[in-house]
C-alpha positions as CSV (number, residue, x, y, z in Angstrom):
1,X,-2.2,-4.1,22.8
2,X,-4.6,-5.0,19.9
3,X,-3.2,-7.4,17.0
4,X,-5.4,-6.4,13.9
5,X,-5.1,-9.4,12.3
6,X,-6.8,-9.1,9.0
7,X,-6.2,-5.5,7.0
8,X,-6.8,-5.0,3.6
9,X,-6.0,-2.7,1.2
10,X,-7.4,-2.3,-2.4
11,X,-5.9,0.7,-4.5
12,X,-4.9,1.8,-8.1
13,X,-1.3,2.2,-8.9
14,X,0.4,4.3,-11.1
15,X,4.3,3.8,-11.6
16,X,6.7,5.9,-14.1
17,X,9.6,3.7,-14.5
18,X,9.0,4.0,-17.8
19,X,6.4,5.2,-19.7
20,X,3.4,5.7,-16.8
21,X,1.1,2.9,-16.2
22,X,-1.1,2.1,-13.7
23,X,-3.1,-0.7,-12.4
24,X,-4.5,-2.5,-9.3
25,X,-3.1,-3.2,-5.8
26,X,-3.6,-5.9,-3.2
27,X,-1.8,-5.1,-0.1
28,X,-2.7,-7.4,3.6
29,X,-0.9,-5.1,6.4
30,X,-1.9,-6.2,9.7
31,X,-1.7,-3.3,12.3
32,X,0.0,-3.4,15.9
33,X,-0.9,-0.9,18.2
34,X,2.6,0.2,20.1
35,X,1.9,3.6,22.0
36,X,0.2,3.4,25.4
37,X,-2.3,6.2,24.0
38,X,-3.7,4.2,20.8
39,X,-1.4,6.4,18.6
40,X,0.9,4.6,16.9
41,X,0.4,1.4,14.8
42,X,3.4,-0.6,12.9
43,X,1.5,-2.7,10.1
44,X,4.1,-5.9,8.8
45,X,2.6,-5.4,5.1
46,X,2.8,-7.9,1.8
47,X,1.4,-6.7,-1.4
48,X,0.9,-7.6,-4.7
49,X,0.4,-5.5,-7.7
50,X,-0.6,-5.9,-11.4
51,X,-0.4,-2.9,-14.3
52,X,-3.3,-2.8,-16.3
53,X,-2.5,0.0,-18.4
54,X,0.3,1.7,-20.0
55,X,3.6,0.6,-20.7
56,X,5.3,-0.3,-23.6
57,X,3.1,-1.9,-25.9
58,X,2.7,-5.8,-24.9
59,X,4.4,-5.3,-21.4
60,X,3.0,-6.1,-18.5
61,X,4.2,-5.7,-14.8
62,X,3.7,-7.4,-11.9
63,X,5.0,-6.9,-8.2
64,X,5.6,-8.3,-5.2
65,X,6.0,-6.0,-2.3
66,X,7.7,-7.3,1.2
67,X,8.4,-4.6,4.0
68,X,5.9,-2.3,6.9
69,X,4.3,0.6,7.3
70,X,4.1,2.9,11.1
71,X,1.0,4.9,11.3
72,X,0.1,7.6,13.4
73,X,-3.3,9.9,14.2
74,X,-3.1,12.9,16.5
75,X,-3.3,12.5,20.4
76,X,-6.2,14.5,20.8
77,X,-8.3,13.6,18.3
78,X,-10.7,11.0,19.8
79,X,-11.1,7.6,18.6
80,X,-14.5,7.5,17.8
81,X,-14.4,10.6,15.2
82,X,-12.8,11.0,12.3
83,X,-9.5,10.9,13.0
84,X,-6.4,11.2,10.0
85,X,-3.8,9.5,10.3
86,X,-0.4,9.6,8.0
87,X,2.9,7.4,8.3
88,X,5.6,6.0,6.1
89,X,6.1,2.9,4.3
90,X,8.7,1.2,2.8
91,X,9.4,-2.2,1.1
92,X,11.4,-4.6,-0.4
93,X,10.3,-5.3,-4.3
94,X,10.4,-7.9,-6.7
95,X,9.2,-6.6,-10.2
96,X,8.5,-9.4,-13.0
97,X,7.9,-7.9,-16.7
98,X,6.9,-10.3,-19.3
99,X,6.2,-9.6,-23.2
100,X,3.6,-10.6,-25.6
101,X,6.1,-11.0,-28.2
102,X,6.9,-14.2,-29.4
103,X,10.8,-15.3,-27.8
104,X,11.0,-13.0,-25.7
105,X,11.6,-13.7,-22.0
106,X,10.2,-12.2,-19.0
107,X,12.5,-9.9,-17.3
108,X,12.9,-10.2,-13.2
109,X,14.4,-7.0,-11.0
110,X,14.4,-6.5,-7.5
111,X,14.6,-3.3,-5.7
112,X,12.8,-0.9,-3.4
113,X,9.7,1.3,-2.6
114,X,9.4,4.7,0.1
115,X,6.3,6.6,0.8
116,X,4.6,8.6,2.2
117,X,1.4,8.0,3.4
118,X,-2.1,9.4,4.8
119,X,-5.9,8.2,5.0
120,X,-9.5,9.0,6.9
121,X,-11.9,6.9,8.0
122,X,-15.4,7.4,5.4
123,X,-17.6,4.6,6.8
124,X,-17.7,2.9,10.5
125,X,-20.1,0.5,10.9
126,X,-20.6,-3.2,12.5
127,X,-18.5,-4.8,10.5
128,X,-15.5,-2.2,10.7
129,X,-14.4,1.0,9.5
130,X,-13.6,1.8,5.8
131,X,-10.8,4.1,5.3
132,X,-9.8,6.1,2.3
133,X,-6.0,6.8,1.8
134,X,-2.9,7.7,-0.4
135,X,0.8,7.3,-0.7
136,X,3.2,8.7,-2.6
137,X,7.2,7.9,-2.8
138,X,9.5,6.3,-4.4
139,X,10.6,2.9,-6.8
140,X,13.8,1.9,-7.5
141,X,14.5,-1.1,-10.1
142,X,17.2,0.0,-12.1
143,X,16.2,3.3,-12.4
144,X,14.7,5.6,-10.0
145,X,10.8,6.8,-10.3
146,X,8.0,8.4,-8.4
147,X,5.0,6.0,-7.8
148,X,1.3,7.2,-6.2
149,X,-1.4,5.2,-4.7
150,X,-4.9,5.3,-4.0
151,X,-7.3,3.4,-2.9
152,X,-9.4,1.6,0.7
153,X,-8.3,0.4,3.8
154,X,-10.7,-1.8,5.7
155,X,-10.0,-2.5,9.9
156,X,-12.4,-5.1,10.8
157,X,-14.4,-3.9,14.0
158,X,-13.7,-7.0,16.2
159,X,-10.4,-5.6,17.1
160,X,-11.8,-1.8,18.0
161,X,-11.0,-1.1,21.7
């Protein structure tokens, strides 16, 4: 079993639980391999996010994302090529709005996200492998919306096999 322990994740974000905005994405999900065949991963991931654009005017969003991700490549696609991989994620969300209006408070929501998600490695090298990936799914606070990601995934190459 190898214990990645440092992953990270830098992506844009783009949310419509009302109007569409978008911004960056921070998100540590240390992978664990669990198939005898190098397979599978499960990846315990925290995240947090901050919108950049859109909204309504003088809104801005931030999130904190608690929950995992499983991961999986093909069997027969060998290690040391370029081998996809896709999974799932979900998480438990906290959402905090705040206002540049004068008075008026920020506003706090928990709920969910689901998605779908794939990537391929771009660059291996000494230091590790670079992937690139999306996800696509699901936000729920209040109301119900898709969200999309994209964005890098570095694995550090101390923990290659």
């Amino acid at each position: 079993m190898v214990l990645t322990l440092l992953s990270v994740a830098c992506a844009g974000k783009a949310g419509s639980d009302s109007p569409w905005h978008g911004g960056v994405d921070l998100r540590f999900a240390p992978g664990i391999e669990v198939s005898p065949d190098s397979t599978v991963t499960v990846h315990p991931t925290v995240a947090f996010a901050r919108t950049l654009v859109g909204g309504v005017d003088g809104e801005q969003d931030s999130f904190w994302n608690f929950g995992g991700q499983i991961r999986t490549r093909l069997p027969n696609c060998s290690s040391a090529g370029r081998c996809p991989w896709f999974g799932g994620e979900t998480t438990f969300a906290r959402r905090t709005t705040s206002f540049d209006a004068p008075g008026v408070e920020s506003e706090v929501r928990n709920g969910w996200t689901v998605a779908g998600l794939g990537g391929i490695p771009l660059v291996s090298g000494k230091a590790g492998t670079l992937h690139g990936y999306a996800a696509g799914g699901l936000s729920k606070f209040g109301g119900t919306g898709p969200y999309i990601r994209v964005g890098f995934d570095f694995q550090p190459a101390f923990l290659r096999k």
